[in-house]
C-alpha positions in Angstrom: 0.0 0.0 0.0 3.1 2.2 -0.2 5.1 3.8 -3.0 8.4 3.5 -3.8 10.2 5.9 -4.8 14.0 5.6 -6.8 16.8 7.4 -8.0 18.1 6.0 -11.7 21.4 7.7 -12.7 21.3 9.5 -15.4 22.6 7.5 -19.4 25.8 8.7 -20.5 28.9 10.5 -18.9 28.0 13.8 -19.7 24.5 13.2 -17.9 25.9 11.6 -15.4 29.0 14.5 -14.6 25.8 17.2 -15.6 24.1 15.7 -12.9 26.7 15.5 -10.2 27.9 18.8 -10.8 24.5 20.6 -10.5 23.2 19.0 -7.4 26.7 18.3 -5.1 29.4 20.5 -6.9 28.6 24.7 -7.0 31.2 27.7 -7.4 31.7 27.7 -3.3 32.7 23.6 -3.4 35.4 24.3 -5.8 36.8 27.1 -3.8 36.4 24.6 -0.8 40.1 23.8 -0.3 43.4 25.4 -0.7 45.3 24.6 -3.0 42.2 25.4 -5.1 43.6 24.1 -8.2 44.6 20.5 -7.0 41.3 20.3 -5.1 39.4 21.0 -8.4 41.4 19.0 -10.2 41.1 15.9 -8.1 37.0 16.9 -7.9 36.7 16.5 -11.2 38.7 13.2 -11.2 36.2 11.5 -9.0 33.4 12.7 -10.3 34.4 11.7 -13.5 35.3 8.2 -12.1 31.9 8.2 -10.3 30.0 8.3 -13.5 32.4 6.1 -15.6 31.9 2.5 -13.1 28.0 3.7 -13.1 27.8 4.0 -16.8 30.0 0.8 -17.4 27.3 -0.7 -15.0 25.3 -1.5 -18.3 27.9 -3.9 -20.3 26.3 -6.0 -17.9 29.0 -9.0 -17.1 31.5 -7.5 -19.5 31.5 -4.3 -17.1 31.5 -6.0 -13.8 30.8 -9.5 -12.8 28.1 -8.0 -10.4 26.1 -4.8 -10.7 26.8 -2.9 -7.7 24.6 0.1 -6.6 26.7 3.0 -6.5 25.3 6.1 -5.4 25.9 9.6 -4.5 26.4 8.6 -1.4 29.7 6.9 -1.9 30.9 10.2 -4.2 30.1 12.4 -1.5 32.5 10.2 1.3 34.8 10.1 -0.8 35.2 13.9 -1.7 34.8 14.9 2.3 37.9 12.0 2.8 39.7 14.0 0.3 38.9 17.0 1.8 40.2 16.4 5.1 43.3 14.7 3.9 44.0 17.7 1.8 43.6 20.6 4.6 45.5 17.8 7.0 48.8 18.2 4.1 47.9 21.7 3.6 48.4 22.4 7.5 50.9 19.9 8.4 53.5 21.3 4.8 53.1 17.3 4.1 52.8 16.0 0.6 49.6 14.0 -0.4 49.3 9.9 0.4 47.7 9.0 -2.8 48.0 5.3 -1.3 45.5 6.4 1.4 43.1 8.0 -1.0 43.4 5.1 -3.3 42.6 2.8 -0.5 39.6 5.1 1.5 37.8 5.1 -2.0 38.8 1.8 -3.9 39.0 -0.4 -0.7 36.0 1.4 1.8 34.2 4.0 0.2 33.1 2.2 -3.1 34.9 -1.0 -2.3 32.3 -1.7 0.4 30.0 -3.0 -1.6 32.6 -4.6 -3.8 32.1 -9.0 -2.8 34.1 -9.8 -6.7 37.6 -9.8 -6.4 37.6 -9.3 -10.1 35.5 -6.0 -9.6 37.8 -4.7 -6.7 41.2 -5.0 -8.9 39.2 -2.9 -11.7 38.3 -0.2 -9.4 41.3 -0.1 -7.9 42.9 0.4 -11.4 40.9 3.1 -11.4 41.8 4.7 -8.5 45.5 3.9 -9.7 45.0 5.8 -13.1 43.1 8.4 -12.3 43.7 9.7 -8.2 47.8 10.4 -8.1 49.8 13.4 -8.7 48.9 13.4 -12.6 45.8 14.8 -12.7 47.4 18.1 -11.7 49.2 18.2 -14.9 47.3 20.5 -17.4 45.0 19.5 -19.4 45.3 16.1 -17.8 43.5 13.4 -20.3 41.5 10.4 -18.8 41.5 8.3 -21.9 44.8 6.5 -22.8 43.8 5.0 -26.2 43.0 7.5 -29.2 38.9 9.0 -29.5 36.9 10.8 -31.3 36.8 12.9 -28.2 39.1 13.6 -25.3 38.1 13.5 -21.7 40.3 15.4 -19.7 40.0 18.3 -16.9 39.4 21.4 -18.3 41.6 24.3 -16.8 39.3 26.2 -15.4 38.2 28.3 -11.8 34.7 29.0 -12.3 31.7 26.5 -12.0 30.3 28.0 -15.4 33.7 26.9 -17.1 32.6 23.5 -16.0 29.5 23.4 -16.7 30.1 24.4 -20.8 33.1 21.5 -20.8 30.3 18.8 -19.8 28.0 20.4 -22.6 30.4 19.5 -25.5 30.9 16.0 -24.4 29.4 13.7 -26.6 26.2 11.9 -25.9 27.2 8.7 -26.9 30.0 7.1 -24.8 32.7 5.5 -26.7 33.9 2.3 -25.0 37.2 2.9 -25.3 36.8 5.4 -22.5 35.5 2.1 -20.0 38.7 0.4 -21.4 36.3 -1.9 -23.4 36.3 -2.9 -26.8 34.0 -1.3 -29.4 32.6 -4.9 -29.6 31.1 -3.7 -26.4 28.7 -1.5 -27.6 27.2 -3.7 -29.8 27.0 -6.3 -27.0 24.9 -3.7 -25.1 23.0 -2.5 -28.0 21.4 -6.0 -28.9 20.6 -6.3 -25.0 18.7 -3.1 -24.8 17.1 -3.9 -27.8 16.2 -7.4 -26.4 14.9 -6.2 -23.5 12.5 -3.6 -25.1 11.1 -5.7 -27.4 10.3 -8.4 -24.3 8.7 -5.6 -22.5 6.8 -4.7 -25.4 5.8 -8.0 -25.4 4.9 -8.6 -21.9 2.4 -5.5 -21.6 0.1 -7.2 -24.6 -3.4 -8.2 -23.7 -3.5 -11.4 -22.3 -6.9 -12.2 -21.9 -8.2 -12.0 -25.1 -8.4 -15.1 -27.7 -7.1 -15.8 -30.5 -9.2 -15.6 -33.7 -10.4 -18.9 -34.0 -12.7 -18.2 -30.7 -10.3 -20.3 -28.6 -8.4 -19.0 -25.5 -4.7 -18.0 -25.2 -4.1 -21.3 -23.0 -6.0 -23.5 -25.5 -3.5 -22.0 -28.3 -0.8 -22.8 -26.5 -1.7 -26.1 -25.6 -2.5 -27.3 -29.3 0.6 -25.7 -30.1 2.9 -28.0 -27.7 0.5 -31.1 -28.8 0.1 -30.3 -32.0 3.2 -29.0 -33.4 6.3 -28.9 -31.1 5.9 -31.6 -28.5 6.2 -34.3 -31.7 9.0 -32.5 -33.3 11.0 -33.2 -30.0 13.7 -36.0 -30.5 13.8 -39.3 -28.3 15.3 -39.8 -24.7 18.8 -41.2 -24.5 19.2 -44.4 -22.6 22.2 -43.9 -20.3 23.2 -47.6 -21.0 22.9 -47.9 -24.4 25.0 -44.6 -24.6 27.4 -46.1 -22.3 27.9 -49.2 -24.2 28.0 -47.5 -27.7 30.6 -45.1 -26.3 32.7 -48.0 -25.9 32.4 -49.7 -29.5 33.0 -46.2 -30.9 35.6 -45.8 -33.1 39.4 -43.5 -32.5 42.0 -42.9 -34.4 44.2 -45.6 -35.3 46.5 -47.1 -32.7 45.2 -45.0 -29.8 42.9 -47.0 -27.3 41.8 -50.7 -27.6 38.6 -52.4 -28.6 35.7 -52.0 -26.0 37.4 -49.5 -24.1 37.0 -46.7 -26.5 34.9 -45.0 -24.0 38.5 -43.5 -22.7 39.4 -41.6 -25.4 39.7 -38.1 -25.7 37.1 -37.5 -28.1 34.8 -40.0 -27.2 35.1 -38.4 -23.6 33.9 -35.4 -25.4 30.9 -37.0 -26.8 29.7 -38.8 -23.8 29.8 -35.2 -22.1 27.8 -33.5 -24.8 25.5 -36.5 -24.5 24.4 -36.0 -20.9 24.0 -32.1 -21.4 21.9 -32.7 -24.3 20.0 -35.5 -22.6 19.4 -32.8 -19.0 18.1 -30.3 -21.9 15.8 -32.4 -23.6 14.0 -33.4 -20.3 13.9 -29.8 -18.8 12.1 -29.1 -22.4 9.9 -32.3 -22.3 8.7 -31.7 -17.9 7.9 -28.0 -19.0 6.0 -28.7 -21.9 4.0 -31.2 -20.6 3.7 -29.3 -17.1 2.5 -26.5 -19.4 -0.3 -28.7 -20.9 -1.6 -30.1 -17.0 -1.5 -26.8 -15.8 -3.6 -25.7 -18.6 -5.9 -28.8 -17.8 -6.3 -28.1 -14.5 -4.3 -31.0 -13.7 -1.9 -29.6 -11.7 -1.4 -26.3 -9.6 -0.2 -22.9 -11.4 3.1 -21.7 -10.7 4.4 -18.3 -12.2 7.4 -20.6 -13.8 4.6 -21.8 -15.8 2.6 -18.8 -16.4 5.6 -17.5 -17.6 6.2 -20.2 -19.8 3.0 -19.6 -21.0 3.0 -16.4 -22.0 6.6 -16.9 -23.6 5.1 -20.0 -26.2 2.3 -17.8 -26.7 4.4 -14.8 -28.2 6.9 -18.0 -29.6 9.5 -16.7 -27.4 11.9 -19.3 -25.2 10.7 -20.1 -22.3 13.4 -19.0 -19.8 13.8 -22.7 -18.2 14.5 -23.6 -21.4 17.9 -21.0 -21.8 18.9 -20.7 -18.2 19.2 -22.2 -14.5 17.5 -20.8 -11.4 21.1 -19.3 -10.7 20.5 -17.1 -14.3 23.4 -19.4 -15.8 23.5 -20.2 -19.1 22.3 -23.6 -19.9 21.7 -23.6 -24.0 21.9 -21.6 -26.9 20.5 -18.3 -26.6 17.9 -17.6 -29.3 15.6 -15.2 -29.9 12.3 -17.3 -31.5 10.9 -20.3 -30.2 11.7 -21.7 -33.5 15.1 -21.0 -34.3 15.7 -22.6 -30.6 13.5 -25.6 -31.6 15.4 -26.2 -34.7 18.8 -25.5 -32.8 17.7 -28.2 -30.6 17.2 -31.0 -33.5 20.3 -29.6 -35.5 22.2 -30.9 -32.2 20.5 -33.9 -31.7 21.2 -34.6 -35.7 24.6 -34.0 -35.1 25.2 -36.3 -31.6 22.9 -39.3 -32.8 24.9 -39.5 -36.0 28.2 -39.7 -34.3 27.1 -42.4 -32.0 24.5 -44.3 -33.8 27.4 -45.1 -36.2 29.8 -45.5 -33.7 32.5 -43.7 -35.8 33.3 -40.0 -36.6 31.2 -38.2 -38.9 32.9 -36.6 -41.9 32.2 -33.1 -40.6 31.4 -31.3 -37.4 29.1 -28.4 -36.9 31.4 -26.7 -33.9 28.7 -24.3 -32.8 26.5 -27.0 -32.2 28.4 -28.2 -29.1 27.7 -27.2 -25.6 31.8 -26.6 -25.7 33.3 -26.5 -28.8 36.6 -25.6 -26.6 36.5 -28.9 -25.3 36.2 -30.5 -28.7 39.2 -28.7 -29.6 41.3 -29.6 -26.7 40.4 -33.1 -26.8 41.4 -33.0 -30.8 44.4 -31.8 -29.3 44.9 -34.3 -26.1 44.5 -37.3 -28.9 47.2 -35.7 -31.5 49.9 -36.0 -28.3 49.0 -39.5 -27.2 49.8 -40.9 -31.1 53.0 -38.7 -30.9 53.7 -39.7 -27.6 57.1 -37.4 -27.7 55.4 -34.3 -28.0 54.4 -31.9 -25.0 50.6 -31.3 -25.5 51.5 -27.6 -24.3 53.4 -27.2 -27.4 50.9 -28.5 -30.2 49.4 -25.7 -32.4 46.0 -25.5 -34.6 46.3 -25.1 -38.3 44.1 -24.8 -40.8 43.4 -24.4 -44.5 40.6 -22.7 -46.4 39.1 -24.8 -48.7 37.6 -24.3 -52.3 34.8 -26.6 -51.9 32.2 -25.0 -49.7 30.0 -27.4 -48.1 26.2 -25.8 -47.8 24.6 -26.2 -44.3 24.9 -24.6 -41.2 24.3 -27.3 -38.6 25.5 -30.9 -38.5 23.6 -32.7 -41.4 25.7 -33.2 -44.2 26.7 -37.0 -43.9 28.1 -38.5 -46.7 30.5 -35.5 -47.8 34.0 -35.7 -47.8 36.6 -33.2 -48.4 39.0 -34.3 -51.0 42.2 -33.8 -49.4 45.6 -35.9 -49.7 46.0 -35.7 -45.6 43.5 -37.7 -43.2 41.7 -34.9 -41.4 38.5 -33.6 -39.9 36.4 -30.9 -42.0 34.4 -28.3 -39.5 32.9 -26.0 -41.2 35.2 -24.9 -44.2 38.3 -25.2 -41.9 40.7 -28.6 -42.4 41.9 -29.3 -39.4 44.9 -31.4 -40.1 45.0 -34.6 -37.8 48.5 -36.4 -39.2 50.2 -33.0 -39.9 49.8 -30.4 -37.1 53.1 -28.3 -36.3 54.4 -28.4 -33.0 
């Protein structure tokens, strides 16, 4: 019965800096401190860091493992530590401990609500770039690598001097000045993007039908019955996969008859196997959970009202892409369908490779839960047959073919590669298995 009320900060560095330096920063704050032009100097260096960990905040894990809530609050401790430690050196003819302002604001100020240790060495290379003597060097510049635009702290007295500085930064953050890549922006484009378009989604009408008279939850029930639920693939037996694991087929001279099971890339399979396998039943329990709760056989839970509503726009379902922990579990699509087929275009691919019990011509690396692992273990069975080599020191190469192969997933059997030297073809790359350098 209440109404809560929050603070956002504001998009952007120059909002953010805007911001700060028309609510806590005014023309009697610069002029707080002697010297005034170190003290404005450094003001402008933490307010500057202030907005750039909020603003890099929205790269999501590529920004910081955890989103922490930084606030005013922590900018304003900060500044009033600095300010005491300044008029302390200023009184006491002692020069500045930048390792005491780098610890009160990396370590307790901000680093209080710091629990990644990954997070607390970024901030504190913050703190180590931008609070030492440096900034007091005119027209000091925050960003290292070359911008369009450069940040630095404009030499200046009065507050309006600020204030027409922050107005020419640009509106759109470069994420070069985060110490990102540019890849980063279109990482955090796509998500934005993704997220409007769900919300968009999720404040449709709900109660209406559809217009063949029925309801929403009759749709999607003759949608799983009708059209997905028999598109869905077999169970694995876990003993028939064991057993066919160990009549699989390796490379010559490495591992003995029956007891394939051991090598590398069989290993590899097996693995794949059982992910596959706990994906397929979190897919088959939620779909037919969706149909009983739809009956009325079974109680509502918002898991499955929120699967609901997700088959009914032919989005994923979220049990379907993640854990309860929001870890990744499966490929992230954006349609129902293009996960659907994902889903066979893997199962195409693994029931090939052990229903024949030898390796397929080809491999479709995307399709694998880890196509690192595939990679290693190509690697892992390379050193066993050249049992002098250190596996540290063996190298990928590859070599573009002229024959293109059409087909993006795993279902191109029968196809070879016409190539003088026994190898493995994934994806128009030869991966060399007699000839790799060391």
């Amino acid at each position: 019965m209440a109404i809560k009320v929050t603070t956002e900060p504001p998009k952007g560095l120059q909002a953010g800096l805007s911001r700060t330096f028309n609510t806590m920063v005014n023309q009697d704050f610069l002029e707080k401190v002697e010297p005034y032009d170190k003290w404005r100097s450094l003001v402008f260096s933490i307010c500057f860091m202030h907005s750039c960990v909020q603003e890099r905040r929205k790269f999501g894990p590529l920004g910081f493992c955890i989103p922490y809530e930084f606030n005013t609050a922590d900018l304003e401790a900060s500044m009033i530590f600095i300010d005491k430690h300044m008029s302390y050196c200023s009184t006491s003819n002692s020069p500045y401990s930048w390792n005491a302002i780098q610890y009160m604001v990396g370590e307790v100020q901000y680093g209080g609500r710091i629990t990644d240790n990954l997070d607390r060495e970024l901030f504190n290379s913050y703190c180590q770039l931008w609070l030492t003597d440096s900034v007091f060097q005119q027209n000091y510049c925050f960003n290292q690598s070359v911008t369009e635009f450069h940040y630095h702290i404009p030499d200046a007295s009065e507050h309006g001097r600020f204030m027409e500085y922050i107005a020419k930064m640009p509106g759109n953050d470069t994420p070069a000045i985060f110490g990102l890549h540019p890849n980063a922006d279109l990482t955090f484009r796509l998500k934005e993007s993704g997220e409007m378009i769900d919300t968009l989604l999720d404040i449709q009408p709900k109660e209406a039908g559809g217009g063949s008279g029925k309801s929403r939850e009759e749709e999607v029930k003759d949608k799983l019955q009708k059209e997905l639920m028999p598109m869905l693939p077999p169970d694995y037996i876990e003993m028939e996969i064991k057993e066919k694991l160990r009549m699989t087929k390796g490379p010559k001279g490495l591992g003995e008859p029956g007891k394939m099971d051991l090598v590398p890339l069989n290993i590899f399979l097996g693995q794949e196997l059982q992910r596959f396998g706990t994906i397929l039943k979190i897919v088959k329990t939620t779909m037919n959970a969706m149909c009983d709760a739809i009956d009325g056989t079974i109680s509502t839970t918002p898991d499955i009202v929120d699967s609901i509503n997700a088959v009914f726009d032919f989005r994923v379902p979220r049990k379907f892409q993640y854990d309860p922990t929001g870890a990744e579990i499966s490929w992230l699509t954006a349609s129902l369908s293009g996960w659907i087929k994902g889903l066979l275009d893997r199962y195409a691919q693994l029931n090939l490779w052990i229903s024949k019990m030898e390796r397929p011509p080809s491999f479709w690396l995307t399709g694998f839960f880890n196509p690192q692992g595939f990679l290693t273990a190509m690697k892992q069975e390379v050193n066993r047959q050249k049992k002098t080599w250190s596996l540290d020191e063996v190298e990928y190469t590859s070599e573009v073919q002229r024959e293109i192969i059409q087909g993006e997933d795993g279902r191109i059997e029968g196809k070879t590669i016409n190539h003088p030297q026994e190898g493995v073809h994934i994806h128009g790359l030869f991966l060399e298995g007699a000839g790799w350098n060391r």
